[in-house]
Backbone as a printed PyTorch tensor [residue, N CA C, xyz], in Angstrom:
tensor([[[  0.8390,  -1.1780,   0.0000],
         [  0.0000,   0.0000,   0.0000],
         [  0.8860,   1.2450,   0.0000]],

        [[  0.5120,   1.9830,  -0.7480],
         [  0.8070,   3.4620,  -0.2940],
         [  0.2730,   5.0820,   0.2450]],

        [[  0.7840,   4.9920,   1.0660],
         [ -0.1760,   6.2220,   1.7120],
         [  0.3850,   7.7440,   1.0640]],

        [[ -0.9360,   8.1860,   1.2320],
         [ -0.7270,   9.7630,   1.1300],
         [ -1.1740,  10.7870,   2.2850]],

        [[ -0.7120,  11.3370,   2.7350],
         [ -1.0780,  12.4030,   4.1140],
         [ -0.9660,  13.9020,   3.4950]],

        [[ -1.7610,  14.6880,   4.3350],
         [ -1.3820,  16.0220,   4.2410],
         [ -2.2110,  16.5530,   5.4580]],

        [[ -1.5100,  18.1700,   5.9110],
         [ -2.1110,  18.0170,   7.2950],
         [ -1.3370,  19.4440,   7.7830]],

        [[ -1.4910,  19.3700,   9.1000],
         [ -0.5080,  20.3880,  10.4420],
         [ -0.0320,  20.0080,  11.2160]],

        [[  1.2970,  20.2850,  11.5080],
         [  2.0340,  20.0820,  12.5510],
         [  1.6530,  21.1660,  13.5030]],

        [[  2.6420,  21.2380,  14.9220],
         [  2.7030,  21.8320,  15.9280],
         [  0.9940,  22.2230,  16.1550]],

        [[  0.4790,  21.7720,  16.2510],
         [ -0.6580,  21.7450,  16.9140],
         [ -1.0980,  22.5270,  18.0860]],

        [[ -0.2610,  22.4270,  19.3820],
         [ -0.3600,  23.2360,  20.1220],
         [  0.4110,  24.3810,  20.5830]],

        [[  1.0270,  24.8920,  18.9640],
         [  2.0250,  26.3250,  19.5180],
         [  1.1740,  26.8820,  17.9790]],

        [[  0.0050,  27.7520,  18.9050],
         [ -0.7550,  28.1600,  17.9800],
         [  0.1590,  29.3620,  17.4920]],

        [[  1.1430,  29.6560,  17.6770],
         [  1.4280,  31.0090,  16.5460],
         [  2.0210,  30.4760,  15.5450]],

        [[  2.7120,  28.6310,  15.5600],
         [  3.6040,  28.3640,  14.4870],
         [  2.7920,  27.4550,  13.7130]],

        [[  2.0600,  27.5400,  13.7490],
         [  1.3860,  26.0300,  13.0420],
         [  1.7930,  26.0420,  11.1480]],

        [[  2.4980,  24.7970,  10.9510],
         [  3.0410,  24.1190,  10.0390],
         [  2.1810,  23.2320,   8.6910]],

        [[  2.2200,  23.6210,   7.9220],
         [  1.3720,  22.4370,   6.7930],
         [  2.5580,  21.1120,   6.7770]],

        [[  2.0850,  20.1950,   6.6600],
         [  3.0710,  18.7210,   6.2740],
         [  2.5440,  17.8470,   5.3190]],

        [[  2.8750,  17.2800,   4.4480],
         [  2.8230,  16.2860,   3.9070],
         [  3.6640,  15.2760,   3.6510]],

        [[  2.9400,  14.0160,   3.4250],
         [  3.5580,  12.8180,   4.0460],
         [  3.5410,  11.8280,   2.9990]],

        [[  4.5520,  10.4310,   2.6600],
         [  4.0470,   9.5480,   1.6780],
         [  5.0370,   8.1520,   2.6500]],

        [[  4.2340,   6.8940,   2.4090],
         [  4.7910,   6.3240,   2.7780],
         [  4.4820,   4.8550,   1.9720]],

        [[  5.2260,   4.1320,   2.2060],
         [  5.1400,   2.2540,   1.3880],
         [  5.1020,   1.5260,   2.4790]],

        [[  3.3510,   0.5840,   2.9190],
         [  3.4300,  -0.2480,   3.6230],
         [  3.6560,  -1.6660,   3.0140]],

        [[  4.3000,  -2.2450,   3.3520],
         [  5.0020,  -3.9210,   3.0360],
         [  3.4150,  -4.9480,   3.2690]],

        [[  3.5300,  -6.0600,   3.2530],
         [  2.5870,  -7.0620,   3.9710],
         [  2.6420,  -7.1370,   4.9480]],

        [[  1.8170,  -7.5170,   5.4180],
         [  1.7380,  -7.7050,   7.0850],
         [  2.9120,  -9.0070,   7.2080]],

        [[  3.6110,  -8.9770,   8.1480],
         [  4.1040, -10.3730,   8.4880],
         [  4.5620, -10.8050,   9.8000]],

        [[  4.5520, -11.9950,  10.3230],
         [  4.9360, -12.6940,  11.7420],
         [  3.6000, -12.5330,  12.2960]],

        [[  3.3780, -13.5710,  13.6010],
         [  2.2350, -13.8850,  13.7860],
         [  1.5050, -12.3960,  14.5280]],

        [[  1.9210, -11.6820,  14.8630],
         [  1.1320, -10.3320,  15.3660],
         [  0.3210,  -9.7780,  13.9940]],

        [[  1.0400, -10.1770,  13.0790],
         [  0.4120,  -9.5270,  11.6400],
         [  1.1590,  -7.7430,  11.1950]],

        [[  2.3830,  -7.6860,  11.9250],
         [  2.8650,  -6.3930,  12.5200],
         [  3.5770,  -5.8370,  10.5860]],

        [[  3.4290,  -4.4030,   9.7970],
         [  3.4220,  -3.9120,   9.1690],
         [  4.3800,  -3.3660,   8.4160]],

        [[  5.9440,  -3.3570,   8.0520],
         [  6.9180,  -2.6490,   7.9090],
         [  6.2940,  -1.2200,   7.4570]],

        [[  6.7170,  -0.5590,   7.5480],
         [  6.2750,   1.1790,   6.4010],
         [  7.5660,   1.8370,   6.4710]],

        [[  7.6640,   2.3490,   5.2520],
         [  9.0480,   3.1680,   5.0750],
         [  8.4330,   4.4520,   4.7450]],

        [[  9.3400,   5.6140,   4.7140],
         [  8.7610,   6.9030,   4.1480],
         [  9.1580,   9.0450,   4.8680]],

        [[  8.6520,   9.7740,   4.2500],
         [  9.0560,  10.9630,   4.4320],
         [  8.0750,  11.9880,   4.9600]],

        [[  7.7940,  12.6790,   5.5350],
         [  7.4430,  13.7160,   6.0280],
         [  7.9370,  14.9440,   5.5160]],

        [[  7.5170,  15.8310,   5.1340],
         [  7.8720,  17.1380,   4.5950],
         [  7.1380,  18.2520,   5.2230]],

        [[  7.7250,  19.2720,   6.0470],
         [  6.9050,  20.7610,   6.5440],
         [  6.8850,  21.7380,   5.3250]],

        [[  6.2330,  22.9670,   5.0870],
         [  6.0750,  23.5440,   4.5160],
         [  7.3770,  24.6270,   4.6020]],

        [[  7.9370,  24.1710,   6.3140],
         [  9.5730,  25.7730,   6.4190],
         [ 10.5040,  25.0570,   6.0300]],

        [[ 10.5090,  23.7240,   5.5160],
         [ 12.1800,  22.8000,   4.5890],
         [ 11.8720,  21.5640,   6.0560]],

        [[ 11.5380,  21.8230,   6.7970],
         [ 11.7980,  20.2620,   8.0010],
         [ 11.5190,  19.3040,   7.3930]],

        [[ 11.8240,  17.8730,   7.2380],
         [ 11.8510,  17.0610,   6.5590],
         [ 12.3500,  15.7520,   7.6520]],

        [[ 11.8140,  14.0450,   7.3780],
         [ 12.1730,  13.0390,   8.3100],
         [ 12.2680,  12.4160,   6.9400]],

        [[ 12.8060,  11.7110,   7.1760],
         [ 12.6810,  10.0860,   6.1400],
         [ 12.8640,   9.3030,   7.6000]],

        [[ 11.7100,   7.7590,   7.6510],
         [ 11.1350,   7.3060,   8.7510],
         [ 11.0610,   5.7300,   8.3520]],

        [[ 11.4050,   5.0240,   9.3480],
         [ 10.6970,   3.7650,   9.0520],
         [ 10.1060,   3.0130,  10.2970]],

        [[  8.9990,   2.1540,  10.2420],
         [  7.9900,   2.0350,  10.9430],
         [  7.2520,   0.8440,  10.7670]],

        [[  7.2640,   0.4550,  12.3720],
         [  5.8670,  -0.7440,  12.1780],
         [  4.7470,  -0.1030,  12.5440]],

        [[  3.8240,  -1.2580,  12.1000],
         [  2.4950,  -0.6340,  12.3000],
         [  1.3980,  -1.9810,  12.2420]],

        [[  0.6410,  -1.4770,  13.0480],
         [ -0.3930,  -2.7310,  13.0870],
         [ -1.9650,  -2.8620,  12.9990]],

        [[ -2.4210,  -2.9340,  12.0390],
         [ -3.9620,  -2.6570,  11.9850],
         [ -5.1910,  -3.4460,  12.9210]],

        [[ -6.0190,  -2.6300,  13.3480],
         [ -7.3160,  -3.6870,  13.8750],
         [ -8.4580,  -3.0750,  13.1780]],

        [[ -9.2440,  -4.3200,  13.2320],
         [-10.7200,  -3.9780,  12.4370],
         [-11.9710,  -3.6480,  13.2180]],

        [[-12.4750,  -3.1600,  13.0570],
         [-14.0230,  -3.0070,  14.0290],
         [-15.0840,  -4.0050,  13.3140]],

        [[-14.8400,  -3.8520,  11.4900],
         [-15.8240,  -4.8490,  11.1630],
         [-14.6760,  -4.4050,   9.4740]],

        [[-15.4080,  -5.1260,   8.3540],
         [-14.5580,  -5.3580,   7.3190],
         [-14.7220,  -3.8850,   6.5440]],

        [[-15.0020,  -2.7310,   7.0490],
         [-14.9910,  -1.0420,   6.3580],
         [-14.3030,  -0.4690,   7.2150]],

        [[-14.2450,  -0.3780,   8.6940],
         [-13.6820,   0.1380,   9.6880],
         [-12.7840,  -0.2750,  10.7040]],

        [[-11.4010,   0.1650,  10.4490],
         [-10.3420,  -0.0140,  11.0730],
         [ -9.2140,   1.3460,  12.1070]],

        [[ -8.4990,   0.4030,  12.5420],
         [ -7.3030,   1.9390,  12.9670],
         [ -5.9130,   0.7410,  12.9800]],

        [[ -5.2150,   1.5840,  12.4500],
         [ -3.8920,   1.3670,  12.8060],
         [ -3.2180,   2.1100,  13.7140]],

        [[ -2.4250,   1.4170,  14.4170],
         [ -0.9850,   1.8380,  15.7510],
         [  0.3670,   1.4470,  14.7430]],

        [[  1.1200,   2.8460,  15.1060],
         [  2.2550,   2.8280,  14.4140],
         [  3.4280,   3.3300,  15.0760]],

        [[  4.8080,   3.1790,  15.1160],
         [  5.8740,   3.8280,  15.9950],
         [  6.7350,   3.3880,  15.1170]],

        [[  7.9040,   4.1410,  15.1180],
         [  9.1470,   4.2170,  14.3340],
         [ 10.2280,   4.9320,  14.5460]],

        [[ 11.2920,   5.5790,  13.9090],
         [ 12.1910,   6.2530,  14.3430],
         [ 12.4670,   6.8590,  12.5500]],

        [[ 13.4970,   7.7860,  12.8230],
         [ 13.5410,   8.2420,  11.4720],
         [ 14.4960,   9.1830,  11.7370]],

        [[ 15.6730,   9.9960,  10.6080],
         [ 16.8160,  10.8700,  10.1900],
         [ 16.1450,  12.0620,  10.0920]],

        [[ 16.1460,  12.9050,  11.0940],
         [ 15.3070,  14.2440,  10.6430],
         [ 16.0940,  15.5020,  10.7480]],

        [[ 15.4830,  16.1420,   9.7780],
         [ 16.5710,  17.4880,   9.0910],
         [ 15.1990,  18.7720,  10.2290]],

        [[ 16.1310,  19.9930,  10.7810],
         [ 14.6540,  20.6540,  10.9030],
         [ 15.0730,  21.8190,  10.0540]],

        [[ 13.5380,  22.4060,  10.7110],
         [ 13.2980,  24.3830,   9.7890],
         [ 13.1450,  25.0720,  10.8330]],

        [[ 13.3070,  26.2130,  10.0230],
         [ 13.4800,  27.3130,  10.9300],
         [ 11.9970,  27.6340,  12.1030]],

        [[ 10.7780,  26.6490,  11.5330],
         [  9.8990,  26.4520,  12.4010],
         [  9.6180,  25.3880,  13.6640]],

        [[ 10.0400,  24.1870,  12.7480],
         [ 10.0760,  23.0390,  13.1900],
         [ 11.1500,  22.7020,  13.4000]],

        [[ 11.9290,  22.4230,  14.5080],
         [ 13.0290,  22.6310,  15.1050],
         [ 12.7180,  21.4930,  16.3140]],

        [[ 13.3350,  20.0690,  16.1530],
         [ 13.2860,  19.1300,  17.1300],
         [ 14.2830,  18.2640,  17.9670]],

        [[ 15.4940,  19.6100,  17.3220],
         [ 16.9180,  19.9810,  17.8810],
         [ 17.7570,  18.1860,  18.5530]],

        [[ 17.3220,  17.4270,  17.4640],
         [ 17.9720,  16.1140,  17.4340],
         [ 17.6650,  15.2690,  15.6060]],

        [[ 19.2660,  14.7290,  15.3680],
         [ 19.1050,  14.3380,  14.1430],
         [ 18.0930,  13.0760,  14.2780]],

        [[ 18.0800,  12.6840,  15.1390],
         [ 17.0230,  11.2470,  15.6030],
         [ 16.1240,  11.6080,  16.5090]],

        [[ 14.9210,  11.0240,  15.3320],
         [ 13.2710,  11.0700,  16.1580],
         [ 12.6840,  10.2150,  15.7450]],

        [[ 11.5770,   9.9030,  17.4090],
         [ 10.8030,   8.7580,  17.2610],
         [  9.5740,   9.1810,  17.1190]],

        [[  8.8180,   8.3800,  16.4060],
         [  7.5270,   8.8370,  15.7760],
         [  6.2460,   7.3320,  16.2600]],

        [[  5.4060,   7.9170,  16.6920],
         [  4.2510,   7.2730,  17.2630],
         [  2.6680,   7.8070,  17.1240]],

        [[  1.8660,   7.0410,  16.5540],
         [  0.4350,   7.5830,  16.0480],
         [ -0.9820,   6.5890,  16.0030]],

        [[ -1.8590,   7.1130,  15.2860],
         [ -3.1400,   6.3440,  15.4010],
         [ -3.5360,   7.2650,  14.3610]],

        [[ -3.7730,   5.5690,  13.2980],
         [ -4.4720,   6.4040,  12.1020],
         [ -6.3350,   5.4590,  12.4770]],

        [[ -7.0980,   6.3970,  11.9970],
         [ -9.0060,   5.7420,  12.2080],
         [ -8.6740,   5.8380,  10.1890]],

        [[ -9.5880,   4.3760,   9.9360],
         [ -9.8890,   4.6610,   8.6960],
         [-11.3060,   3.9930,   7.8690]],

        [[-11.7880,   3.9990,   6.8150],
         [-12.6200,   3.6440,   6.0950],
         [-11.8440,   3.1720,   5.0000]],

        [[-12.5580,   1.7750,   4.6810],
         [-11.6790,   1.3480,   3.5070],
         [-12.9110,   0.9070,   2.2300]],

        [[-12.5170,   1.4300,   1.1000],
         [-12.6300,   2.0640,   0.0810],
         [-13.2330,   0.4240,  -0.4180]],

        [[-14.0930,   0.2420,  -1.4340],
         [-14.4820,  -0.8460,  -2.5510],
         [-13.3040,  -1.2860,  -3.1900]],

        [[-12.7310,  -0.6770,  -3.2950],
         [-11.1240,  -0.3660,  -3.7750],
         [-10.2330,  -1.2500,  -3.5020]],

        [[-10.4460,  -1.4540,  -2.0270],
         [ -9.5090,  -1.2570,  -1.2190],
         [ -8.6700,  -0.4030,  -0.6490]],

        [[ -8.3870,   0.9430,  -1.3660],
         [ -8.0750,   1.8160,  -0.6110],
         [ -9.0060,   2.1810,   0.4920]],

        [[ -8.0920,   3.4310,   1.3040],
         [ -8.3930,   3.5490,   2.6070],
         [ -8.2420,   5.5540,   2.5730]],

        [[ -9.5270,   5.6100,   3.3200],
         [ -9.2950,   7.1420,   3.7500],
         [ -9.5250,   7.2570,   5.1550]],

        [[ -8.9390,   8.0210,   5.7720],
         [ -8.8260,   8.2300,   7.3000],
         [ -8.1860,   9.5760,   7.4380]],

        [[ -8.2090,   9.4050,   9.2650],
         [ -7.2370,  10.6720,   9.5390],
         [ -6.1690,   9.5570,  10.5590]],

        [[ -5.1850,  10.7680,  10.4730],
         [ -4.0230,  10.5610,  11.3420],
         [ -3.4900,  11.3930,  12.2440]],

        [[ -3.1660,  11.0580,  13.7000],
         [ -2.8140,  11.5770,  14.6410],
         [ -1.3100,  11.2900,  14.8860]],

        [[ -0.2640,  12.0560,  14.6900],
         [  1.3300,  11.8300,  14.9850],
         [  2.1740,  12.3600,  16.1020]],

        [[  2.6990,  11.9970,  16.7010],
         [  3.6540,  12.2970,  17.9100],
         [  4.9700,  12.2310,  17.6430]],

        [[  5.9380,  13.2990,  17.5470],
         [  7.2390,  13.3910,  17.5320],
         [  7.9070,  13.5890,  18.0460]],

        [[  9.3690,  12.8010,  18.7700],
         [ 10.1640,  13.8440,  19.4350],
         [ 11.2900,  12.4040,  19.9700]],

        [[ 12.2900,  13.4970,  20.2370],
         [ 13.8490,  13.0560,  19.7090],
         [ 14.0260,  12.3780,  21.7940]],

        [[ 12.9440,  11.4240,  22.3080],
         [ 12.8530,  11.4750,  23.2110],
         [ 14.2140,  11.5210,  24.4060]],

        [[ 14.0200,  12.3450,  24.5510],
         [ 15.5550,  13.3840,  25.4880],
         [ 17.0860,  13.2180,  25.2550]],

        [[ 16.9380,  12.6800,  24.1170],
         [ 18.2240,  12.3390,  23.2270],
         [ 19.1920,  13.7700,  23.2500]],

        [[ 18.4310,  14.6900,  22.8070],
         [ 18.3590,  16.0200,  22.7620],
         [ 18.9550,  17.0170,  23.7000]],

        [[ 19.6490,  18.0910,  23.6950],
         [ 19.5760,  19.1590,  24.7510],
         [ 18.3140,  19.3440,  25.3880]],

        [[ 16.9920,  19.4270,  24.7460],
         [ 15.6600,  19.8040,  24.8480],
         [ 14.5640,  18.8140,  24.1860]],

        [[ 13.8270,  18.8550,  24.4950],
         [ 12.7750,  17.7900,  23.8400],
         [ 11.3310,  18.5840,  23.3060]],

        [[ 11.5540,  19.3140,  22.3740],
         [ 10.4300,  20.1740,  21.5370],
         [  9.2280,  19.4080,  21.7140]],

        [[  9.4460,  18.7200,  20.7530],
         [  8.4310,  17.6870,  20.2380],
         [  7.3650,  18.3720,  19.4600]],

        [[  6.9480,  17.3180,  18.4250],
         [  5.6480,  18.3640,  17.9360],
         [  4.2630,  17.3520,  17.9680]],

        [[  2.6330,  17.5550,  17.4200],
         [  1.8170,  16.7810,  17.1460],
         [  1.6820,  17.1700,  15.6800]],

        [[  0.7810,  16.0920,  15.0170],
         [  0.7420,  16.6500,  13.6630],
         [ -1.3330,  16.1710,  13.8510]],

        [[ -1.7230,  16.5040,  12.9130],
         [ -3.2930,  16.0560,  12.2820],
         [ -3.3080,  15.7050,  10.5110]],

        [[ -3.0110,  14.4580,  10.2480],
         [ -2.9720,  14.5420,   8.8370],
         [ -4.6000,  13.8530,   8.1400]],

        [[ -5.1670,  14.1650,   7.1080],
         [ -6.0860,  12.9600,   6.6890],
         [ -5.3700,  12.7510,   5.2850]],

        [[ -5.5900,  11.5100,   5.4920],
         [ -4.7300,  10.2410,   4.6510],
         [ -5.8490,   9.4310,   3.7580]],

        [[ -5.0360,   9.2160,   2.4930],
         [ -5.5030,   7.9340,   1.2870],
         [ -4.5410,   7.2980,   1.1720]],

        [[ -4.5480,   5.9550,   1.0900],
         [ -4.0560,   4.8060,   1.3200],
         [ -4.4510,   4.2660,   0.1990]],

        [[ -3.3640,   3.7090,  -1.0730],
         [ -3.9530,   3.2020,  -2.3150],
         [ -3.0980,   2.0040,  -1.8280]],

        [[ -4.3620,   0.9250,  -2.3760],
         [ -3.9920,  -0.7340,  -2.1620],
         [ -3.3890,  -0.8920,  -3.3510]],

        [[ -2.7200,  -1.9820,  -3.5110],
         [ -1.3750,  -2.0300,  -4.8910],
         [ -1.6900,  -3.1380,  -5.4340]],

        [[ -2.5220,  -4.2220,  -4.3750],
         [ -3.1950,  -4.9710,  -5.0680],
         [ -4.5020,  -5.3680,  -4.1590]],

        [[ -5.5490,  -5.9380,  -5.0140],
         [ -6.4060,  -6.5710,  -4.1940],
         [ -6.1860,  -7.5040,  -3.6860]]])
């Protein structure tokens, strides 16, 4: 699958709030948890930028409605906004979704960042993205 995001960061530093967009490649599920590889990038609108990789694990409510749990780590560059004052950050979220006749998937996504005290300081940001998810195959 591949996802598409777009969205806001910093969430709660209402004077900076950030546009982001996001793309990522989920693998098959594999091992008995059913657990997700995903690789992929994050982009802010001031140059901040992650390239990320990530498990992730879906549950169903019924065969249209799901959420995935996801955590990862990732190489992150910042901007002059987004500033998470460590080259390494860990990334943790909850995407809700609807999945498509398709098989694709539309949802939103909730993200948590931060270079947990790796750092001089620990910024951290939230993001809000809503996401399409194109299935690659049925």
């Amino acid at each position: 699958m591949i996802g598409i995001h777009a969205g806001v960061a910093n969430l709660w530093d209402t004077d900076m709030d950030l546009t982001v967009v996001s793309m990522d490649y989920r693998h098959r599920p594999f091992s008995p948890f059913r657990l997700v590889p995903s690789v992929g990038w994050l982009f802010g609108d001031d140059g901040a930028y992650i390239f990320f990789g990530d498990l992730q694990r879906n549950f169903w409510a019924n065969d249209r409605i799901g959420a995935t749990l996801y955590g990862g780590a990732g190489l992150f560059h910042c901007g002059p906004v987004l500033d998470l004052n460590y080259p390494l950050e860990f990334r943790v979220g909850l995407e809700t979704f609807y999945r498509l006749d398709s098989n694709s998937r539309i949802g939103v996504r909730y993200l948590h960042m931060s270079n947990a005290g790796f750092g001089d300081t620990n910024p951290a940001t939230e993001a809000v993205l809503l996401s399409y998810t194109i299935a690659l195959n049925r």
